[in-house]
C-alpha positions, 0 to 999 in steps of 0.5 A, spaced: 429 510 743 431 503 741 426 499 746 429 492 743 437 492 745 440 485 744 443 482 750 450 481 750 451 474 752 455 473 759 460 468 755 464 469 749 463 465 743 470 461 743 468 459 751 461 458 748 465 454 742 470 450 747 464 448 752 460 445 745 466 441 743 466 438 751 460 436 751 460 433 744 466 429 747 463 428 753 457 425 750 461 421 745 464 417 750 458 417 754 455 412 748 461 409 746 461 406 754 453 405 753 454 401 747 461 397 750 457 396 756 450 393 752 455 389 749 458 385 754 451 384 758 449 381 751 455 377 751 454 375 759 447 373 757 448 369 752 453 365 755 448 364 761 443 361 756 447 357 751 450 351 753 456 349 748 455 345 743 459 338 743 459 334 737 465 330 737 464 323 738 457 323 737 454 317 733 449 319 726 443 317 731 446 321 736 447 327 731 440 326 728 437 326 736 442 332 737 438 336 731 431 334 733 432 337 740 434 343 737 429 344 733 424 343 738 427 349 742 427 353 736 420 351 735 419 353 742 422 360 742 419 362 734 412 360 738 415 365 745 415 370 740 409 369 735 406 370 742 410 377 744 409 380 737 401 378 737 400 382 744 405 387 742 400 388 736 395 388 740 397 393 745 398 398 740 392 397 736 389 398 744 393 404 745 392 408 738 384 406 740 384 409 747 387 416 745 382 417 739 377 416 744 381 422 749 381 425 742 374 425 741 372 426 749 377 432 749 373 435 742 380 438 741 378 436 732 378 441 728 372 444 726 371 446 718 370 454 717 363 456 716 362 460 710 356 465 709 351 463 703 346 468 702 339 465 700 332 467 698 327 467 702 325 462 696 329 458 696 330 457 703 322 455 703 323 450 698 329 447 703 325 447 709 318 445 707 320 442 700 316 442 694 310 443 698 312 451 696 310 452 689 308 460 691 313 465 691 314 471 696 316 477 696 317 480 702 319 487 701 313 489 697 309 488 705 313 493 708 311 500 709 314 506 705 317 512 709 318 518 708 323 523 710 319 528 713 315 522 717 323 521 720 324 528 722 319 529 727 
């Protein structure tokens, strides 16, 4: 009686082969457009934001007013993006703190697996009241003898 049966699949391993390759070919040229179409929007967006510069017939003090306004827009944008990066860092650092706390409210941590440790009534007395426990105990001489005539009746 053989319970576990391998199914047999409804399409054959060249159908299966040839629908692979498909997709594969599929998912190529889907990235390639992707990829031609981030291009071309970034291209558009420069062209939009970016005015050529014109520095043909521009006198030395022109040039010299050209690059100080220049710099000022770099220095502009380089604060723009110190700015976005300081609140980007500052929001990861408040995202990784919130799930810690879901983490610890959840109590999903693990807990370390316990081991049994045999102590003596000694020992165990010595750790609870401390060094007030200087007297030993025995406590198997305070039990009762049986015997096995007393537990057949």
């Amino acid at each position: 009686m053989n319970f576990h049966r391998e199914r047999k699949s409804k399409i054959t391993a060249s159908r299966k082969l040839l629908l692979k390759s498909l997709m594969l070919a599929k998912a190529k040229e889907q990235w390639e457009q992707e990829q031609v179409d981030k291009q071309g929007e970034k291209e558009r967006y420069l062209a939009e934001r970016i005015t050529p510069l014109r520095t043909s017939g521009l006198s030395f003090a022109q040039l010299q007013d050209l690059c100080r306004e220049l710099h000022e827009k770099v220095d502009i944008v380089d604060e723009e993006r110190y700015d976005i990066e300081a609140k980007c860092n500052h929001n990861t650092r408040e995202i990784k703190d919130l799930k810690l706390k879901v983490l610890d409210l959840r109590g999903k941590f693990k807990r370390p697996p316990l081991r049994r440790v045999r102590v003596s009534a000694d020992a165990m007395l010595r750790a609870l009241l401390g060094s007030k426990h200087k007297v030993s105990m025995d406590l198997r001489a305070n039990l009762k003898s049986v015997k096995k005539e007393d537990t057949e009746k």
